[in-house]
N, CA, C and O atoms as CSV, one atom per row, in Angstrom:
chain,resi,resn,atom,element,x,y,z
A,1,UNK,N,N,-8.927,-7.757,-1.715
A,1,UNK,CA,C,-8.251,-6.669,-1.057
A,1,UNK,C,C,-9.216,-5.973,-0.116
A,1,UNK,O,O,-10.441,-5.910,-0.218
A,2,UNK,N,N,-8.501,-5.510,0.731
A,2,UNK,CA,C,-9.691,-4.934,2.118
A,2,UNK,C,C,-9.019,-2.997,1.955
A,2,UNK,O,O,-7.849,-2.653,1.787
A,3,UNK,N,N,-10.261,-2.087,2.085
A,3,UNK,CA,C,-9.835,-0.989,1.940
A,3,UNK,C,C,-10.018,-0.100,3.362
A,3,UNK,O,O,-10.742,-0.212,4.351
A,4,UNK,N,N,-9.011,0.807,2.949
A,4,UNK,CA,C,-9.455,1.609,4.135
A,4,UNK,C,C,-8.876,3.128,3.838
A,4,UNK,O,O,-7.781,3.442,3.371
A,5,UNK,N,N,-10.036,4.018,4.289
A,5,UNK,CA,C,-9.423,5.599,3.837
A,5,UNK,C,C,-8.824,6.111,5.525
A,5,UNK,O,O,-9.088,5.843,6.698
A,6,UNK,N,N,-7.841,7.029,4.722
A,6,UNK,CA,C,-6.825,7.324,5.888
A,6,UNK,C,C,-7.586,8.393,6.432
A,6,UNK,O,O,-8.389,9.029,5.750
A,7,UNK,N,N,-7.277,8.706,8.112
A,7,UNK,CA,C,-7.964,9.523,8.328
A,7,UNK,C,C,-7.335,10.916,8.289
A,7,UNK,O,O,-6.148,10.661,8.091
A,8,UNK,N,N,-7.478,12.473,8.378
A,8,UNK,CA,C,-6.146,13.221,8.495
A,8,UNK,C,C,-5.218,13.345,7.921
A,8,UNK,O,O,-4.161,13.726,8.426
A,9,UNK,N,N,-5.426,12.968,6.359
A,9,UNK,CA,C,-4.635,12.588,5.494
A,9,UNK,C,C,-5.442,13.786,4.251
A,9,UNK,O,O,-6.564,13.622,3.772
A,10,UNK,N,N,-4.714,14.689,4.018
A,10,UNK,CA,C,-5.475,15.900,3.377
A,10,UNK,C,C,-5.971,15.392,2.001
A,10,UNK,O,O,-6.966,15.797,1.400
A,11,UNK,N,N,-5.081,14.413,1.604
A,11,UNK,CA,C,-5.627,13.844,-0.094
A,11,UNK,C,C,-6.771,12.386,0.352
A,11,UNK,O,O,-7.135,11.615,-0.536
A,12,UNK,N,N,-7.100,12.251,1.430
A,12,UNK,CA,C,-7.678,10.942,1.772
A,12,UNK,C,C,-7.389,9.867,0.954
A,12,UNK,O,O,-8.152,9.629,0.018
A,13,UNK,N,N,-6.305,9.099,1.171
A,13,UNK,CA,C,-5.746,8.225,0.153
A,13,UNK,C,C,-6.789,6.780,0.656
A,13,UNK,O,O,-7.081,6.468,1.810
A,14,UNK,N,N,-7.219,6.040,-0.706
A,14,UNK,CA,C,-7.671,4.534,0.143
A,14,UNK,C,C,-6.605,3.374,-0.263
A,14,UNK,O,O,-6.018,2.992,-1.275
A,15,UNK,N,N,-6.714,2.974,1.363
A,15,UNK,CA,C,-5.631,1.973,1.410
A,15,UNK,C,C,-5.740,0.613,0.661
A,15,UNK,O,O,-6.762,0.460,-0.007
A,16,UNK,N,N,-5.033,-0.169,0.675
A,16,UNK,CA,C,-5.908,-1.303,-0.262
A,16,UNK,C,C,-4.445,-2.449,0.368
A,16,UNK,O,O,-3.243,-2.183,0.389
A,17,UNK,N,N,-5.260,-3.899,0.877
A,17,UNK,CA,C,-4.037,-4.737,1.601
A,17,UNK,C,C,-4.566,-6.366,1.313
A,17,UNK,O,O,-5.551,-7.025,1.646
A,18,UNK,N,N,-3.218,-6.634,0.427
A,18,UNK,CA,C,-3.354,-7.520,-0.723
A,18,UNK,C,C,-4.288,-8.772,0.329
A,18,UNK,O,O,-4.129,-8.912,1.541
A,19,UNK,N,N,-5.073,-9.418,-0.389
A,19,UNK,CA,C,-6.116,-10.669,0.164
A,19,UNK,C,C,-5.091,-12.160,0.404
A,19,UNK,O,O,-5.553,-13.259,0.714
A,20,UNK,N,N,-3.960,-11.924,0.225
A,20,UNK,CA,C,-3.191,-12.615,0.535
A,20,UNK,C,C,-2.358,-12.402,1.749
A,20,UNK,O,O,-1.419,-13.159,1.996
A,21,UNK,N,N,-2.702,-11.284,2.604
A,21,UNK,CA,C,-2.280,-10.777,3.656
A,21,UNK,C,C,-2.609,-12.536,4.868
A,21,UNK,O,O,-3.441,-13.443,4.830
A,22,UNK,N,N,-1.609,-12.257,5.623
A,22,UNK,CA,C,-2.312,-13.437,6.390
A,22,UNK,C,C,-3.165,-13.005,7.922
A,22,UNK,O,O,-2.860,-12.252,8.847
A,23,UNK,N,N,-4.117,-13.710,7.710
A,23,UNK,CA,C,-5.693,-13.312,8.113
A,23,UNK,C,C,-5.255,-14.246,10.107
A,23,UNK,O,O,-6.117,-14.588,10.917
A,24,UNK,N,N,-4.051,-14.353,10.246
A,24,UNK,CA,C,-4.028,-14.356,11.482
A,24,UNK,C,C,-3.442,-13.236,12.092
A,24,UNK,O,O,-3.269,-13.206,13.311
A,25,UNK,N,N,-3.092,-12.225,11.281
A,25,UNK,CA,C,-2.662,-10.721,12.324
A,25,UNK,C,C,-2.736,-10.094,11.049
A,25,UNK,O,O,-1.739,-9.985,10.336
A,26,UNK,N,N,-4.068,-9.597,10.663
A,26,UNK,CA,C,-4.975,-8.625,9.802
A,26,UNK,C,C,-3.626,-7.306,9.516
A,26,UNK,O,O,-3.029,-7.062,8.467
A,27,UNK,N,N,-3.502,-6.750,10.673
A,27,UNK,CA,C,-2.464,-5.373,10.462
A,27,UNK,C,C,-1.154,-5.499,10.103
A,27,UNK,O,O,-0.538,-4.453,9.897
A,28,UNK,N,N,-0.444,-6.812,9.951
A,28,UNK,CA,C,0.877,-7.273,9.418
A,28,UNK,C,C,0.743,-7.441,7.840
A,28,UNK,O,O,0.471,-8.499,7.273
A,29,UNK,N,N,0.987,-6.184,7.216
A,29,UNK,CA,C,0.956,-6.079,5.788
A,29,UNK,C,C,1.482,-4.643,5.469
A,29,UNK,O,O,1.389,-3.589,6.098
A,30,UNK,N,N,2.057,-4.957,4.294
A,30,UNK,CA,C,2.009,-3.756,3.366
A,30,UNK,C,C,0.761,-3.130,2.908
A,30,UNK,O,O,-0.355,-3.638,3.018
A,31,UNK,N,N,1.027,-2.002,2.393
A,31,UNK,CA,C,-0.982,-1.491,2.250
A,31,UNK,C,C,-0.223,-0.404,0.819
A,31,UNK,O,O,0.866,0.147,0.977
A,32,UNK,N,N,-0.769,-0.316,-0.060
A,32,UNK,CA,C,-0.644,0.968,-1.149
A,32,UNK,C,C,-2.234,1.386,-1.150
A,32,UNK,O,O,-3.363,0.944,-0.940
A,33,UNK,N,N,-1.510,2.547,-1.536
A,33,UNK,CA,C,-2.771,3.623,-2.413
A,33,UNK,C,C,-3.003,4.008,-3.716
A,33,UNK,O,O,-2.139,4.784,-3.309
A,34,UNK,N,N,-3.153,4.155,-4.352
A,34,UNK,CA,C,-2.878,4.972,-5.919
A,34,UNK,C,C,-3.356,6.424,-5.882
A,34,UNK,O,O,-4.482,6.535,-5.396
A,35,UNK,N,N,-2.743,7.634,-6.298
A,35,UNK,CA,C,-3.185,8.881,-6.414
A,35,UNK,C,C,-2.038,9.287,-7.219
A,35,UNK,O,O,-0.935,8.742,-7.210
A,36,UNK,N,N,-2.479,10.518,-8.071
A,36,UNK,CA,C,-1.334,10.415,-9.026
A,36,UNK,C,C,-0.331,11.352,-8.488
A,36,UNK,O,O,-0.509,12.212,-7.626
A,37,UNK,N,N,1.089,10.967,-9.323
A,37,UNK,CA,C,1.183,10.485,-9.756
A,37,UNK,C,C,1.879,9.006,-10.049
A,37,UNK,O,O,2.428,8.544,-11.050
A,38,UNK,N,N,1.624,8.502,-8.804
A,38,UNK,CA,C,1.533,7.129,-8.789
A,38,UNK,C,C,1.229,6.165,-7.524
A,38,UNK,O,O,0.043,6.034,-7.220
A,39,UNK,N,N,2.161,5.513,-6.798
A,39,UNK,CA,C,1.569,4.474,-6.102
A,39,UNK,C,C,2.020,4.912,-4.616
A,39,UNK,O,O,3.114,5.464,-4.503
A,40,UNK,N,N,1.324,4.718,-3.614
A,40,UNK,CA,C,2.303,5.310,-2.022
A,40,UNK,C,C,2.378,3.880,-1.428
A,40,UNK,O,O,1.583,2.985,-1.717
A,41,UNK,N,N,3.326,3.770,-0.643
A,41,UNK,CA,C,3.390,2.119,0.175
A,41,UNK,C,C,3.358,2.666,1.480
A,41,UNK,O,O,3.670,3.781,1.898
A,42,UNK,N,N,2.950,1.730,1.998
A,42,UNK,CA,C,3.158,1.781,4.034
A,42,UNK,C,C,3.128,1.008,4.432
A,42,UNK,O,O,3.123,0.068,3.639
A,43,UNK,N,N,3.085,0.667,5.769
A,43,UNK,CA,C,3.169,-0.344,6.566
A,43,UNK,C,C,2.528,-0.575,7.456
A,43,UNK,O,O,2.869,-0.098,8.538
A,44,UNK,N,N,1.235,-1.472,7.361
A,44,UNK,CA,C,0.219,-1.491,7.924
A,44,UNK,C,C,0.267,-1.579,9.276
A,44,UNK,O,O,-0.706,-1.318,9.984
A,45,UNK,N,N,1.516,-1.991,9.769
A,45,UNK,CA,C,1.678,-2.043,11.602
A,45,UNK,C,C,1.876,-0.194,12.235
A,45,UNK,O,O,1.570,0.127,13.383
A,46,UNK,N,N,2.231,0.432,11.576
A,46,UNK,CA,C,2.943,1.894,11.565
A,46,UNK,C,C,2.768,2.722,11.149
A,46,UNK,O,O,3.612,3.618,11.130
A,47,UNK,N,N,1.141,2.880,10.408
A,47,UNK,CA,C,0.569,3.946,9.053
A,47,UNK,C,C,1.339,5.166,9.573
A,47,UNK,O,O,1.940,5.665,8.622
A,48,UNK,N,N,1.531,5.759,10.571
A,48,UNK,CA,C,1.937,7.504,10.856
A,48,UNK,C,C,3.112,7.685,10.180
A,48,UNK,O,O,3.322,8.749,9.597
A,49,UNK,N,N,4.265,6.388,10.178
A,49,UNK,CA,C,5.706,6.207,10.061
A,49,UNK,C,C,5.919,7.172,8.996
A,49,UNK,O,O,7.026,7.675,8.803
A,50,UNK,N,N,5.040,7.406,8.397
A,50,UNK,CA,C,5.346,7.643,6.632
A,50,UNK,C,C,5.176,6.937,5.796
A,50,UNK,O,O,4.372,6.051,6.085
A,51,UNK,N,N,5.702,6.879,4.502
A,51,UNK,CA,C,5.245,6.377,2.940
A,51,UNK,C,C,6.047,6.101,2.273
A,51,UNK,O,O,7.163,6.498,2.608
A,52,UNK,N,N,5.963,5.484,1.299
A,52,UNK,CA,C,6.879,5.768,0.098
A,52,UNK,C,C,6.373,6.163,-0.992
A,52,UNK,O,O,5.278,5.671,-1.264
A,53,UNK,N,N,6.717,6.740,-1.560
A,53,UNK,CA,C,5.836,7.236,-2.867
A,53,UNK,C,C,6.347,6.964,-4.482
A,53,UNK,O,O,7.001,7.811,-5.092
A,54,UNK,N,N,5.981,5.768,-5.023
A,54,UNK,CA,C,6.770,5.565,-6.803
A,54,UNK,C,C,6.097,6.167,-8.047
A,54,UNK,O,O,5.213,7.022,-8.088
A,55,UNK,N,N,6.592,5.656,-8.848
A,55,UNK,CA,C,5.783,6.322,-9.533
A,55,UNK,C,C,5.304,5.013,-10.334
A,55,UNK,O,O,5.843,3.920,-10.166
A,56,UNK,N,N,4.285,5.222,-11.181
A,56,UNK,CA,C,3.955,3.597,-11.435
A,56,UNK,C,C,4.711,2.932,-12.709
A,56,UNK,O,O,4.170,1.897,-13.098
A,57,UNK,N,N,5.443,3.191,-13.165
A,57,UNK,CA,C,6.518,2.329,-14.152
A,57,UNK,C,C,6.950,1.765,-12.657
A,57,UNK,O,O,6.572,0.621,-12.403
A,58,UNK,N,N,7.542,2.313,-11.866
A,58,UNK,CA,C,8.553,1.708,-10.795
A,58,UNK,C,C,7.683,0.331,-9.870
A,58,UNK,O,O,7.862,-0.882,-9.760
A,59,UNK,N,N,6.973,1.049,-9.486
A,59,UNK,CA,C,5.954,-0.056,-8.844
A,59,UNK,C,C,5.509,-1.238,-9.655
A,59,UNK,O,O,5.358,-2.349,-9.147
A,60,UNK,N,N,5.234,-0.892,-11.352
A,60,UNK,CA,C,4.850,-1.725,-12.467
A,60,UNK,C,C,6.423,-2.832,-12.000
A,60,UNK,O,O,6.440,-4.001,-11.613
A,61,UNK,N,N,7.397,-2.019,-12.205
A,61,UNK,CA,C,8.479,-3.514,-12.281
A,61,UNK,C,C,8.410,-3.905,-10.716
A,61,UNK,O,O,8.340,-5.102,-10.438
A,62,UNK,N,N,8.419,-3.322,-10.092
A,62,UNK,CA,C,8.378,-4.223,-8.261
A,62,UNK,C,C,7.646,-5.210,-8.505
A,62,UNK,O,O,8.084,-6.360,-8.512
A,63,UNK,N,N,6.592,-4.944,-8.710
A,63,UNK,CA,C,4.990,-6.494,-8.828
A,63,UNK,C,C,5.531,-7.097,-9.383
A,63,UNK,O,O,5.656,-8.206,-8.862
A,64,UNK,N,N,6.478,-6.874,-11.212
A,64,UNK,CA,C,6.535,-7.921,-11.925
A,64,UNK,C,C,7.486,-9.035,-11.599
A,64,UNK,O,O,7.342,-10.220,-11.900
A,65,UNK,N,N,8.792,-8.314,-10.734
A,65,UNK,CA,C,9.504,-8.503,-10.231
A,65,UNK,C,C,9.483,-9.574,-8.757
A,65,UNK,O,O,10.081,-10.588,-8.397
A,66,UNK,N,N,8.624,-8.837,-8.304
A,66,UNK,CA,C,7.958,-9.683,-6.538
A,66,UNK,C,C,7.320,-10.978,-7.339
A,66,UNK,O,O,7.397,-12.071,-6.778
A,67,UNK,N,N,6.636,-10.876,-8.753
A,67,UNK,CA,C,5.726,-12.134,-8.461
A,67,UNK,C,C,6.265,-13.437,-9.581
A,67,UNK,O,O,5.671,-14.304,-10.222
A,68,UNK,N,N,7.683,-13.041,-9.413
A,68,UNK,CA,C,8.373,-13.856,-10.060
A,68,UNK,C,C,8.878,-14.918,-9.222
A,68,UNK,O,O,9.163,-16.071,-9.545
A,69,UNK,N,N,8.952,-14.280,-7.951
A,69,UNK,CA,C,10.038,-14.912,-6.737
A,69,UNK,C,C,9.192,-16.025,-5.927
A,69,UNK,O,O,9.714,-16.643,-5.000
């Protein structure tokens, strides 16, 4: 995972963008953070766009869920 702290971002969240990202257009990824109380998502083409924010049971079933498929 490759990190990166946001800038202007009052909680300085660090980004983190799975190593499975594909390494021919680096910024085409999802990116989370963890801060509690739980997980934020974005979109690495659009960081300003906004977030989403779960909480981590929710995010716990997304992964388990995503890495079924």
């Amino acid at each position: 995972m490759s990190r990166e702290t946001s800038s202007g971002d009052a909680r300085d969240l660090t980004w983190f963008k799975s190593s499975y990202s594909d390494s021919s257009n680096p910024s085409d990824c999802v990116e989370v953070a963890t801060a509690p109380p739980g997980v934020h998502v974005r979109d690495s083409k659009r960081p300003d766009d906004g977030r989403l924010a779960l909480g981590r049971a929710t995010w716990s079933a997304f992964v388990t869920f995503a890495a079924q498929g």
